[in-house]
C-alpha positions as CSV (number, residue, x, y, z in Angstrom):
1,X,2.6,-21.4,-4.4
2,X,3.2,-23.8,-1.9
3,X,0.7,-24.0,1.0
4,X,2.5,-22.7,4.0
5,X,3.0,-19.1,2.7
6,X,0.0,-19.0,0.9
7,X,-2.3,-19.7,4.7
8,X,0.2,-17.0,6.7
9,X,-0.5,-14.6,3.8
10,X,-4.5,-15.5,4.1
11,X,-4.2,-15.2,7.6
12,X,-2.2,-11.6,7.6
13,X,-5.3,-10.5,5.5
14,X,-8.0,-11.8,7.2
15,X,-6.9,-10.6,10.8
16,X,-5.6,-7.3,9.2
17,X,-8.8,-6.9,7.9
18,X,-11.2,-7.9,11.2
19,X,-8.9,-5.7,13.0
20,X,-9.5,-2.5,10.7
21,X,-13.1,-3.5,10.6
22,X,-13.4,-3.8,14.5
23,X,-11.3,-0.6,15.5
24,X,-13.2,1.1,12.3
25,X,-16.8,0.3,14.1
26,X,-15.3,1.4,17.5
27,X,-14.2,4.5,16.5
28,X,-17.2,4.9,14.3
29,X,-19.5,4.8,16.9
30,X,-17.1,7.4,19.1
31,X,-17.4,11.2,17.4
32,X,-15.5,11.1,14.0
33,X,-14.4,15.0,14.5
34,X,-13.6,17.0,16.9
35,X,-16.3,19.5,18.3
36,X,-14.1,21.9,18.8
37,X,-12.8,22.2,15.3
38,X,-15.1,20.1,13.3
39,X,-12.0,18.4,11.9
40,X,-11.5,14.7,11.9
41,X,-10.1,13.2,15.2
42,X,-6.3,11.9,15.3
43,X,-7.8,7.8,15.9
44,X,-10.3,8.8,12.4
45,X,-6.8,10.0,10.6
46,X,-4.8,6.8,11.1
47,X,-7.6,4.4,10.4
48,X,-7.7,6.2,7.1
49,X,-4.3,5.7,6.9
50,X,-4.3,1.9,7.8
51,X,-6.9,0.8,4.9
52,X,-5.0,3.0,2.2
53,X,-1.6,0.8,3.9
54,X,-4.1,-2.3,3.7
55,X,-5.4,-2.0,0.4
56,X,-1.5,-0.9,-1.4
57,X,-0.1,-3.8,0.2
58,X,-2.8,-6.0,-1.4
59,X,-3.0,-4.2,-4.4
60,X,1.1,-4.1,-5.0
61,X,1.5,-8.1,-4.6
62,X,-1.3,-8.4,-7.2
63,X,0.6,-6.1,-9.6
64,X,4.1,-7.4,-9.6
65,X,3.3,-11.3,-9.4
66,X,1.3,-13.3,-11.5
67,X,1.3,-17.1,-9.4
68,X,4.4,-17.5,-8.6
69,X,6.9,-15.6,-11.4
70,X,6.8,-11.9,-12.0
71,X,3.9,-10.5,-13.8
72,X,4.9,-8.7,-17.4
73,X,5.5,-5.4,-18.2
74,X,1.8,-4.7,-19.6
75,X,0.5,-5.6,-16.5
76,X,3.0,-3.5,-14.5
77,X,2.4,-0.6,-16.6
78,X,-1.5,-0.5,-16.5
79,X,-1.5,-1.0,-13.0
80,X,0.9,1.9,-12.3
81,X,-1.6,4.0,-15.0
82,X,-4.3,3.0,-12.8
83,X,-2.6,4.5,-9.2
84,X,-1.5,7.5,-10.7
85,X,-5.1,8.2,-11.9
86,X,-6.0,7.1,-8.8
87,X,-3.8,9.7,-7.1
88,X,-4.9,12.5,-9.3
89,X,-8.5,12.0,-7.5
90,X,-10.2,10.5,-10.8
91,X,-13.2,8.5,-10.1
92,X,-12.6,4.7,-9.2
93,X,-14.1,3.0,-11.9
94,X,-12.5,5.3,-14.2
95,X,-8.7,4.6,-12.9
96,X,-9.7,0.5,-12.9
97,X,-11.1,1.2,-16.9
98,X,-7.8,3.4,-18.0
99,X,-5.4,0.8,-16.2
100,X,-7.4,-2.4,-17.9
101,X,-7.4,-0.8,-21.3
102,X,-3.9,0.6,-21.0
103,X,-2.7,-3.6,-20.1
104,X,-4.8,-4.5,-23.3
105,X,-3.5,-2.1,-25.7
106,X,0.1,-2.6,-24.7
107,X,-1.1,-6.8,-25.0
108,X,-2.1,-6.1,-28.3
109,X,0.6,-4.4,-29.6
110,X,3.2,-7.5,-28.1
111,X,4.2,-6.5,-24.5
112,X,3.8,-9.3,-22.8
């Protein structure tokens, strides 16, 4: 990777980042729900939303490439085992163990 895209991509991460941390700590220290309803405010909501966005985009670039050529299919496919589990609500470290052992057994059996 040649140095120029790799710093604006640092650089997109890290202010990305200080910004969700900073707007996270002010709207932290405002009331996270409503009194009214005792649901979660409309600022709380799209935070939310914004480190899920964050954390995709981070996690999506890590999935597909591999340096600087596309990462293989056993990769891909354990990955994409580990967001689905992910999605159903299964616990974190189980969705990181099913998509590491779901790249190694495809590895083992040739898919590259």
């Amino acid at each position: 990777m040649s140095t120029i895209p790799f710093v604006i991509a640092l650089a997109g991460l890290v202010i990305g980042t200080y910004i969700l941390r900073y707007v996270g700590v002010r709207i932290g220290s405002m009331s996270g729900t409503d009194e009214e309803t005792e649901e979660p405010t409309t600022a709380r909501l799209w935070m939310d939303r914004a480190t899920v966005v964050l954390i995709c985009a981070v996690a999506a670039t890590t999935m597909v490439f591999e340096g600087q050529d596309i990462a293989g299919p056993a990769r891909i496919i354990g990955t994409s085992v580990g967001i689905i589990a992910a999605i159903v609500k299964v616990p974190l470290l189980i969705c990181v163990i099913l998509g590491m052992a779901t790249c190694a057994v495809l590895r083992l059996f040739g898919v590259a």
